[in-house]
C-alpha positions in Angstrom: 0.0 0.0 0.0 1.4 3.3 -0.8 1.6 6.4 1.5 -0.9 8.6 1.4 -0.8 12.5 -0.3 -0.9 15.3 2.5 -4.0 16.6 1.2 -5.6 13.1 1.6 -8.7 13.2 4.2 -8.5 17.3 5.3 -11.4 18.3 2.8 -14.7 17.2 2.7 -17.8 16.9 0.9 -20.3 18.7 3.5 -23.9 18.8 1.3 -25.3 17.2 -1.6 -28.5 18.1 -2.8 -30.4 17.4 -6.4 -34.0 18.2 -8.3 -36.1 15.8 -9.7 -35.1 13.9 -13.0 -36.9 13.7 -16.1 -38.8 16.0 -18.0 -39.0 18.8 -15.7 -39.5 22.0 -17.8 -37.6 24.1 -16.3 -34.6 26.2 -17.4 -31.1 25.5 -16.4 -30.0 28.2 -14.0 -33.5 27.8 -12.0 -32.6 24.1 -11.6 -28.4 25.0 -10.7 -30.6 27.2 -7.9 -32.7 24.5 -6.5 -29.6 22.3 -6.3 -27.8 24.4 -4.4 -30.2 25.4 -2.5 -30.7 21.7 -1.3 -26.7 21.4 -0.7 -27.0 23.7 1.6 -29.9 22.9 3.1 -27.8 19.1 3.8 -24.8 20.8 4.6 -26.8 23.4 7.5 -25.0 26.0 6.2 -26.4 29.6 4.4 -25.4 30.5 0.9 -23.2 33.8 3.1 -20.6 31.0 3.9 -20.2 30.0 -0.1 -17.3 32.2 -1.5 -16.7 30.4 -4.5 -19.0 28.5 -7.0 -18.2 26.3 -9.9 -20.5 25.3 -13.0 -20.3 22.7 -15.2 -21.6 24.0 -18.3 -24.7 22.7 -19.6 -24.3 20.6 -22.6 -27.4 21.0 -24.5 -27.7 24.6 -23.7 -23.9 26.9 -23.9 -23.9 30.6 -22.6 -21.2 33.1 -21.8 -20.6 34.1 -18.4 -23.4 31.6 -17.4 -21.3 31.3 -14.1 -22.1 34.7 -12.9 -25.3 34.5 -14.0 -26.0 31.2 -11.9 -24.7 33.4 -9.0 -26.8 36.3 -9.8 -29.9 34.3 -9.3 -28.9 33.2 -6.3 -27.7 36.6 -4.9 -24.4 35.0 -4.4 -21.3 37.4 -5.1 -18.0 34.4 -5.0 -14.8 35.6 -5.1 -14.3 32.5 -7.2 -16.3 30.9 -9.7 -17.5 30.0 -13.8 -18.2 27.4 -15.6 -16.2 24.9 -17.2 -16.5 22.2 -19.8 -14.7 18.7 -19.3 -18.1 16.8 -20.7 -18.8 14.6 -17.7 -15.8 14.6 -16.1 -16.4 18.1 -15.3 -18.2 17.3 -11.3 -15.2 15.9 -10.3 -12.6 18.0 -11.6 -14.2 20.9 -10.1 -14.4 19.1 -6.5 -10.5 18.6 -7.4 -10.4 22.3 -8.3 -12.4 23.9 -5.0 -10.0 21.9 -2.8 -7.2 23.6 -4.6 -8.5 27.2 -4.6 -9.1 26.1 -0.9 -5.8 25.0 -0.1 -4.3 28.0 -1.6 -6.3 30.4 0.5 -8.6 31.9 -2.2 -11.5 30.4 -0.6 -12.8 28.6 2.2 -16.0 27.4 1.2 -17.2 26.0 -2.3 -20.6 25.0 -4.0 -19.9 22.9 -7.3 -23.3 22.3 -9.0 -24.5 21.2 -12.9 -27.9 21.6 -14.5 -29.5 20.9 -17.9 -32.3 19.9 -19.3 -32.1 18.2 -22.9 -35.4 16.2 -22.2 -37.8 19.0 -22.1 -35.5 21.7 -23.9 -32.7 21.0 -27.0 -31.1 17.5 -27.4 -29.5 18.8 -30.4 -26.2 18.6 -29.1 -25.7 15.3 -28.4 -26.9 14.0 -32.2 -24.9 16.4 -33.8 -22.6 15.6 -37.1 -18.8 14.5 -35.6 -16.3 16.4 -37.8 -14.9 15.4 -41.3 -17.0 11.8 -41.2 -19.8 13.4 -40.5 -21.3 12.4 -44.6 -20.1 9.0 -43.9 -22.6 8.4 -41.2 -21.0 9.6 -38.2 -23.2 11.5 -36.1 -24.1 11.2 -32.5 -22.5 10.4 -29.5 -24.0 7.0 -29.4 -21.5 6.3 -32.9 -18.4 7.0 -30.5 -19.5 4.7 -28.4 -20.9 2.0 -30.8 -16.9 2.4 -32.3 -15.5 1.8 -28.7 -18.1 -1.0 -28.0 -17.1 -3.2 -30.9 -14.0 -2.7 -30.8 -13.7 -4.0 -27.4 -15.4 -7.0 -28.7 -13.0 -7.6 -31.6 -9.8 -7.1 -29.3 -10.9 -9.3 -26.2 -13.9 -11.4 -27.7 -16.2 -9.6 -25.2 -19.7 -11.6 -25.1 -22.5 -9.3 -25.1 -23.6 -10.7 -21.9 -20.8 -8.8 -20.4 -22.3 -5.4 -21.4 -25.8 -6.5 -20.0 -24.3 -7.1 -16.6 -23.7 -3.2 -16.6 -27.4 -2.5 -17.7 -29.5 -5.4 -15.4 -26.7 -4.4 -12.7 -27.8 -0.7 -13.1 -31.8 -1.3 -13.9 -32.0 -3.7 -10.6 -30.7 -0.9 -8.2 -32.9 1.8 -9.9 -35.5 0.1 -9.5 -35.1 0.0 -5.8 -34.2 4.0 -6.3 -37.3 5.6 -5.6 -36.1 9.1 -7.2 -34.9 7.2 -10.5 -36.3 8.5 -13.7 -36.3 5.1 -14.7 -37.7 2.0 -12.3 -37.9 -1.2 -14.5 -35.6 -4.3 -14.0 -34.8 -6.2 -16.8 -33.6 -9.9 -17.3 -30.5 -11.1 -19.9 -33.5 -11.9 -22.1 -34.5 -8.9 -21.9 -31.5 -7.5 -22.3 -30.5 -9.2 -25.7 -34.2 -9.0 -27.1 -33.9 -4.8 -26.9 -33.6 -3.1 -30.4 -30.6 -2.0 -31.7 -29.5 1.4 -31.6 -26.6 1.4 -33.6 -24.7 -2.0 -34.1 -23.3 -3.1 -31.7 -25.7 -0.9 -29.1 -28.6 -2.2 -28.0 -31.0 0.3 -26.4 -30.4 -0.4 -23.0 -26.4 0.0 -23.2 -27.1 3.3 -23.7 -28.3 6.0 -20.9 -31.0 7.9 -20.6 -31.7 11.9 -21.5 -32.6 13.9 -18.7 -33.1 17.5 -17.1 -32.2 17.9 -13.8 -29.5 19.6 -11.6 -27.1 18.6 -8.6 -24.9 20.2 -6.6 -22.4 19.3 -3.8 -20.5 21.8 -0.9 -17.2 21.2 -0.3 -15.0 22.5 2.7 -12.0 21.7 4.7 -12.5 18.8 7.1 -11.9 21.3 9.7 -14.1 24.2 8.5 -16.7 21.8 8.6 -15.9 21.0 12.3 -16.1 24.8 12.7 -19.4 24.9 10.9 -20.6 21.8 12.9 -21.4 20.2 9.4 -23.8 17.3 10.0 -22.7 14.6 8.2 -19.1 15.6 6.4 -17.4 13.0 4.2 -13.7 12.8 3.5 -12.5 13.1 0.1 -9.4 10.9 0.5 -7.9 10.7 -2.9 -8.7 12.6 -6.9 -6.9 12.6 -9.9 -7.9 13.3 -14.1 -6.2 12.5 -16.7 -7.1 13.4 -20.7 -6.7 13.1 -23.9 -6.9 15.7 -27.3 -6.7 12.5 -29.5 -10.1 12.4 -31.4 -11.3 8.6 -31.3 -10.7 8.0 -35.0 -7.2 9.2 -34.9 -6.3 6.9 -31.6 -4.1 4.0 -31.3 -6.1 2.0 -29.1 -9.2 2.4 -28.7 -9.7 0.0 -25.5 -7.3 1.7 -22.8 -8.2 5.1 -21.6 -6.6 8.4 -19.5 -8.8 6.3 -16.8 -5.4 4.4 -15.8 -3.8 7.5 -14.8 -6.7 9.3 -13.3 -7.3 6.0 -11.4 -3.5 5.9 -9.9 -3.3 9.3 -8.6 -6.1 9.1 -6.7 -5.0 5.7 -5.7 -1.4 6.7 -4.8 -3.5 10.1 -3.3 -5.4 7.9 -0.7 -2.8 5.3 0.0 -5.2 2.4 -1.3 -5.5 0.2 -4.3 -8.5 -1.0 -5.7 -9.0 -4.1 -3.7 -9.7 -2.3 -0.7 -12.8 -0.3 -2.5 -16.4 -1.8 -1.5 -18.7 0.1 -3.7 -18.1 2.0 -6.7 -20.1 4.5 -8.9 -19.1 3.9 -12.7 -19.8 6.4 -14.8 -22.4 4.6 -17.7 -23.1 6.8 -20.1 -23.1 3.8 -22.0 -22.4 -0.3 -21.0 -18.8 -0.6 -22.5 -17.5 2.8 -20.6 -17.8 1.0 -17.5 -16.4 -2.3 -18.7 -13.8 -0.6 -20.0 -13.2 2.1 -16.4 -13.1 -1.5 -14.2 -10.4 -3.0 -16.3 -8.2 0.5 -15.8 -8.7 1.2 -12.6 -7.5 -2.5 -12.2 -10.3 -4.4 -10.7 -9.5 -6.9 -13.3 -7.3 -7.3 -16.4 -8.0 -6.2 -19.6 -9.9 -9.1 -22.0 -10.8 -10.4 -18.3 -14.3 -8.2 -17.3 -16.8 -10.8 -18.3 -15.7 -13.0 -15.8 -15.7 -9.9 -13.2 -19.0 -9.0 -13.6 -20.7 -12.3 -14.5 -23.6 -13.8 -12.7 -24.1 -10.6 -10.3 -20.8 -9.8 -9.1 -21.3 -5.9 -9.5 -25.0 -6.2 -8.3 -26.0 -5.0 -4.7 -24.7 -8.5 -2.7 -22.1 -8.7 -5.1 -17.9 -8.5 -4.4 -18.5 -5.1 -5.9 -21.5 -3.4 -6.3 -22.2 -0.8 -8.6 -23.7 2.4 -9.3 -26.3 1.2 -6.9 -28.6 4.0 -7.4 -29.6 2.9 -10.8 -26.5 5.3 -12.6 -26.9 6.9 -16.1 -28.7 4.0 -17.3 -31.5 4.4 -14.8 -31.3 6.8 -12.2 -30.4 10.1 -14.3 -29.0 10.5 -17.8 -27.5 14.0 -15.8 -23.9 13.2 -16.2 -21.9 12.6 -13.2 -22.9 14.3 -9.9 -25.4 11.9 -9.5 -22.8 9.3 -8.6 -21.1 11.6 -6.4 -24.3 11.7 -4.1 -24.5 8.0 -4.2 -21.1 7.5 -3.3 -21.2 10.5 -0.5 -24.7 7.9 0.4 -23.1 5.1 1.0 -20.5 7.0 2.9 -22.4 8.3 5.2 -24.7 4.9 5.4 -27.4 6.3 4.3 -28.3 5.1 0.5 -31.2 2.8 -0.3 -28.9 0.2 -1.0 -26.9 0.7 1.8 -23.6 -1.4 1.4 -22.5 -3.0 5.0 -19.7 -2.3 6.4 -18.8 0.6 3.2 -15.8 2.5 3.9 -14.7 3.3 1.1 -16.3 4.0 -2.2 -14.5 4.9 -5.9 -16.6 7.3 -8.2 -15.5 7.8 -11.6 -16.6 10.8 -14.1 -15.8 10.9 -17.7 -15.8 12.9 -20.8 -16.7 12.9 -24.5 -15.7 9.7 -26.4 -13.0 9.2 -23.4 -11.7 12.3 -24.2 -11.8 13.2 -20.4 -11.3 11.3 -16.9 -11.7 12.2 -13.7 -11.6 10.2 -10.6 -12.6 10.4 -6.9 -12.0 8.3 -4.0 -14.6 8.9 -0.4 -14.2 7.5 3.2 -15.7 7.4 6.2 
């Protein structure tokens, strides 16, 4: 085991909140608002404590300065703050970037939120036309993926039963999720019998398209003492890692920036993987999180079948995933979702309460794997 980083354990996550998900019909700075408003609310802090905010940027919806205009609504004035773009390893990156603002004394106290709403506004965006190939068919972000997915297959003779152990795995806990959008377990038969979307995807490798917002406070493990935060949770260990390689262009297309995101938060937190009991994958579609367990180094590359086979990453399981249903059935909202389940189970409070939890992995990613981000919570 390696030693752990100084910063390991002295900053927290102090309040999650989120809205509803589905089609909610309501603009994305209203729904950053009610977000927050709930992180605070968990946190038992006011918003006069927050001097810094951070936005992910919606996808479906871009607008300059939307930072400050986030803030304006909330008659907040951070010293600190905007939006950024990473796709959906934006969350956390920005957790990674409040502790560092925090650590070098620009701030004390940080809300990191993310809205959209792409169900009831524009889902434009992510169908678009991808560059050069676009007249030879490539449009979508679901043709990424569907490139990634068979390749996968072709370089490890992946069985497609291995992709719907993600989807049942994530369809079983939403089900139990009484906030998921979507609450409807499905079998292997099912599984296989569901259309395709485009070859090799079936329609329930792929995630679902929400609106919705989340938002998380973070703080130093001490401020929070000061603040007499109810239920803090250390952040013991984050790292990102990315690539500017567009997919067609890339070597392999079966390893990821996921490797090194995974080993400085690793090396961060002074663990390896086989000390993790719960994990939060990020699924915007099946193969991503095949693909994040064999680089974080759960389990070999060519060797995930076996790992999650027969309900290994089910609740009960040796490692249970995204057991609040994920991308693929709690909230297509990228990301912060899995932060609140992992800050759940944490705390020992999530509706699939792993026993014993202490320590949870949560990975955020990007684009076609353009982006990684990766954070590691205790107890």
């Amino acid at each position: 085991m390696s030693t752990a980083n100084a910063l390991s354990g002295r900053y927290v996550v102090a309040g999650i909140g989120s809205t509803a998900f589905g089609k909610l019909g309501l603009d994305t700075v209203s729904l950053n608002a009610m977000a927050c408003r709930e992180a605070l609310a968990d946190a038992g802090i006011c918003k006069e404590e927050v001097d810094a905010l951070f936005l992910k940027a919606p996808t479906s919806a871009r607008e300059s300065l939307y930072g400050q205009k986030v803030a304006d609504a909330m008659g907040m004035q951070p010293r600190w703050g905007g939006a950024w773009d990473q796709g959906g390893a934006a969350n956390v990156t920005l957790i990674a970037f409040a502790i560092m603002a925090i650590e070098a004394g620009q701030c004390e106290v940080a809300l990191v939120s993310y809205a959209d709403n792409p169900r009831s506004g524009a889902a434009d965006f992510f169908g678009r036309p991808r560059g050069a190939e676009a007249p030879h068919g490539w449009f979508s972000a679901a043709a990424w993926y569907a490139m990634i997915h068979q390749r996968h297959i072709i370089e490890h003779a992946t069985p497609p039963e291995a992709f719907g152990a993600v989807a049942i795995a994530a369809r079983r806990h939403g089900a139990a999720n009484p906030n998921a959008q979507l609450r409807k377990p499905i079998t292997m038969n099912d599984y296989l019998a569901s259309p395709m979307q485009i070859e090799p995807l079936h329609r329930d490798d792929c995630c679902l398209v929400s609106d919705g917002g989340g938002a998380v406070v973070i703080m130093s493990a001490q401020k929070a003492k000061d603040l007499r935060v109810p239920a803090p949770v250390p952040i013991l260990g984050f790292g990102g890692g990315n690539t500017s390689v567009e997919l067609q262009n890339r070597a392999c297309l079966t390893t990821t920036e996921a490797v090194r995101s995974s080993r400085l938060a690793f090396d961060m937190a002074g663990v390896r993987p086989i000390d993790v009991d719960v994990a939060q994958i990020y699924d915007c579609f099946s193969v991503a999180v095949l693909m994040t367990l064999e680089d974080y180094g759960f389990c070999s590359k060519g060797s995930v079948y076996d790992f999650v086979r027969d309900g290994q990453i089910e609740f009960g399981g040796r490692l249970p995933i995204n057991t609040s249903g994920g991308l693929l059935s709690e909230t297509g909202m990228p990301g912060m979702q899995l932060i609140h389940e992992g800050v759940r189970q944490m705390r020992g409070s999530a509706t699939l309460q792993v026993p014993g939890a202490k320590l949870c992995a949560i990975s955020n990613q990007g684009g076609a794997m353009h982006t990684h981000a990766t954070l590691l919570l205790g107890t």
